[in-house]
C-alpha positions as CSV (number, residue, x, y, z in Angstrom):
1,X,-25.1,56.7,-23.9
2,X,-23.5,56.7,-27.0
3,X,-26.6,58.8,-28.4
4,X,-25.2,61.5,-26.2
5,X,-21.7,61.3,-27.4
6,X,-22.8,61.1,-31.1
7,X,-25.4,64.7,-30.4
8,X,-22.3,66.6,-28.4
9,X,-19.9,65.8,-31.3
10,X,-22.6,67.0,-34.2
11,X,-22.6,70.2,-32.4
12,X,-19.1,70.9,-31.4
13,X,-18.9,70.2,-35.6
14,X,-21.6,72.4,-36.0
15,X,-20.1,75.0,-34.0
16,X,-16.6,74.5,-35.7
17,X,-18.4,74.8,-39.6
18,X,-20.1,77.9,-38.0
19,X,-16.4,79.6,-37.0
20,X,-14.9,78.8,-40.0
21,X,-17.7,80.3,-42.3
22,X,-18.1,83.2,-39.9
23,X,-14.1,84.0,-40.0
24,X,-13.5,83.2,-43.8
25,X,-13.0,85.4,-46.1
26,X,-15.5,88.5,-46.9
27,X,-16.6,88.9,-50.3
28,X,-17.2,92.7,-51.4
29,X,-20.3,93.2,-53.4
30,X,-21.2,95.9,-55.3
31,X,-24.1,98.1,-54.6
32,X,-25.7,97.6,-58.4
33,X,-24.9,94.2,-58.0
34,X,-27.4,93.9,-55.6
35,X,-30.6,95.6,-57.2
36,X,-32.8,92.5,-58.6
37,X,-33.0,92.8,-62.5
38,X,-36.5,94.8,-63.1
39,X,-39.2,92.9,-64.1
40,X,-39.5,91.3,-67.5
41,X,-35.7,91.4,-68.0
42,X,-33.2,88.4,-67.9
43,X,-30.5,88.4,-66.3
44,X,-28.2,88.6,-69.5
45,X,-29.7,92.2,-70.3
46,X,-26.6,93.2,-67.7
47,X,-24.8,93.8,-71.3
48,X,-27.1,96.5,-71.9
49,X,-26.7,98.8,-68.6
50,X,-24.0,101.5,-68.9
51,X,-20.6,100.9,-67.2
52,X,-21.1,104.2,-65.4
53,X,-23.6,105.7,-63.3
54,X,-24.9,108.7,-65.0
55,X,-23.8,112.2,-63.2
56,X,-26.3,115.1,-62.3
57,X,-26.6,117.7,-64.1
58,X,-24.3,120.7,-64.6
59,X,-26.3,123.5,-62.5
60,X,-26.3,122.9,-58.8
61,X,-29.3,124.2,-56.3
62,X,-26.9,127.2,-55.4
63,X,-27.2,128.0,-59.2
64,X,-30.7,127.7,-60.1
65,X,-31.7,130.0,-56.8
66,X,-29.4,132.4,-58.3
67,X,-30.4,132.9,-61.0
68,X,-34.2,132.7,-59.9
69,X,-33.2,136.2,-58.6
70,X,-30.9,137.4,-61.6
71,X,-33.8,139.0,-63.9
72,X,-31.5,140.9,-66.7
73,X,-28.9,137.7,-66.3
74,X,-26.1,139.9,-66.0
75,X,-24.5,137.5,-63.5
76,X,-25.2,140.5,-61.1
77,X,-28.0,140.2,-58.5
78,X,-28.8,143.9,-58.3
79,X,-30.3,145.3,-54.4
80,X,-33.7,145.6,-56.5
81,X,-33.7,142.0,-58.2
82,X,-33.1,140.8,-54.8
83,X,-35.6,142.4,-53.1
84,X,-38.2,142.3,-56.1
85,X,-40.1,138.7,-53.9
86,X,-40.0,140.8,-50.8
87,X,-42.3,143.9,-52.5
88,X,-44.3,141.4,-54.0
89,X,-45.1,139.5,-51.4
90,X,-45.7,143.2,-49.3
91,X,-48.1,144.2,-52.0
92,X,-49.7,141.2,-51.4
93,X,-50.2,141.9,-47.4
94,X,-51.1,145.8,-48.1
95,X,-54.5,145.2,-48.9
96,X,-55.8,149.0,-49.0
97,X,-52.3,149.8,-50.6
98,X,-51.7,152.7,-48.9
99,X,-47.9,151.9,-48.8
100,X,-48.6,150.8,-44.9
101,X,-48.8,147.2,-43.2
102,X,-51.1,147.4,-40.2
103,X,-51.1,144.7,-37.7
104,X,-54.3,143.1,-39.1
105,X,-53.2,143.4,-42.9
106,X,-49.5,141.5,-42.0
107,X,-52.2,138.9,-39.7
108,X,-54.4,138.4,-42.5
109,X,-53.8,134.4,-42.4
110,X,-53.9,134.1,-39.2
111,X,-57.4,136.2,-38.8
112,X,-58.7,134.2,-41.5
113,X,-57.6,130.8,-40.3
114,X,-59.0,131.8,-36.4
115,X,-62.3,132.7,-38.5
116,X,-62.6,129.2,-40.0
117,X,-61.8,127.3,-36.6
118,X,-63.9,129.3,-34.6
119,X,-67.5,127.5,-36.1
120,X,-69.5,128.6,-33.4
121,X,-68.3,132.1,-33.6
122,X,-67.9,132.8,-30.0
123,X,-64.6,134.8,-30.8
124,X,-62.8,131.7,-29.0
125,X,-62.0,128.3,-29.7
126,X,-62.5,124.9,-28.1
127,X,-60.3,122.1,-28.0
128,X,-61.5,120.5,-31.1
129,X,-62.1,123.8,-32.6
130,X,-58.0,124.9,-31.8
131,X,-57.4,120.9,-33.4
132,X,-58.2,121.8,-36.7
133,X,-55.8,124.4,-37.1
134,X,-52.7,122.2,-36.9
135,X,-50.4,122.1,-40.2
136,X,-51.2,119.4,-42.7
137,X,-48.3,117.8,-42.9
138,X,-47.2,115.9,-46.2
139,X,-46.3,112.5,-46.4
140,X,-42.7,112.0,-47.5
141,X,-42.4,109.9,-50.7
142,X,-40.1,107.0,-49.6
143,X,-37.9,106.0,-51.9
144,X,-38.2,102.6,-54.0
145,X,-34.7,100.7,-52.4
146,X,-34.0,97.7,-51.6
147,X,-33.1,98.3,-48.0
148,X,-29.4,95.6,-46.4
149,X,-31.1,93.3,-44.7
150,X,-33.5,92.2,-47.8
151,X,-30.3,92.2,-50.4
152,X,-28.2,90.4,-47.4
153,X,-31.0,87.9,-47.0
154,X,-31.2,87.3,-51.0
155,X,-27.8,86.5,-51.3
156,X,-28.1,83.4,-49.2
């Protein structure tokens, strides 16, 4: 009997430790305090790492697409500047040039890409002839973070 009483009092103790540890005090840690030192490099290398984190530069996306289009860098974009990628990508698409975009010359992709689906050359595609023209699509790179739960479980 006295078993039982000693188990029921361990855990209303171990419930009571749990509570106060749960309700005491939060500690606030920094993000960079977080990141694992790199490889090879002590922990007393942290005299070495800048006290700021370094800003980006001066020209934002806004500013480089401007002046993309901003030929004589006036700080004008002039109606032909700004249309300058549309002629040349309508020069591109006028294959006989006659200054005229015909239905098949604006299609050419897609004529080409029906062309290389269409093995059997039947002038229509099959199921698994229609599968291979689906976009490639590109893997996104993802990023080399330590994610919350892996720097919450090396704190403890």
């Amino acid at each position: 009997m006295w078993r039982y009483l000693a188990g029921g009092g361990a855990a209303l103790l171990l419930i009571a430790a749990g509570i106060v540890l749960f309700n005491g005090p939060a500690r606030s840690v920094s993000p960079l305090a977080a990141v694992p030192p790199r490889v090879g490099h002590s922990v007393d290398d942290e005299e070495a790492m800048p006290d700021t984190i370094p800003e980006a530069g001066a020209k934002t996306r806004e500013e480089k697409r401007f002046n993309r289009y901003d030929k004589d860098r006036n700080g004008i974009i002039a109606r032909d500047e700004f249309l300058a990628q549309r002629r040349k990508a309508y020069a591109k698409l006028d294959t006989n040039h006659d200054g005229q975009l015909s239905f098949d010359e604006w299609a050419v992709k897609a004529t080409e890409k029906f062309a290389a689906a269409d093995k059997d050359k039947s002038g229509s595609m099959t199921a698994a002839e229609f599968a291979t023209t689906a976009p490639k699509r590109r893997a996104k790179p993802k990023p080399d973070c330590p994610t919350v739960a892996a720097s919450r479980d090396e704190e403890s």
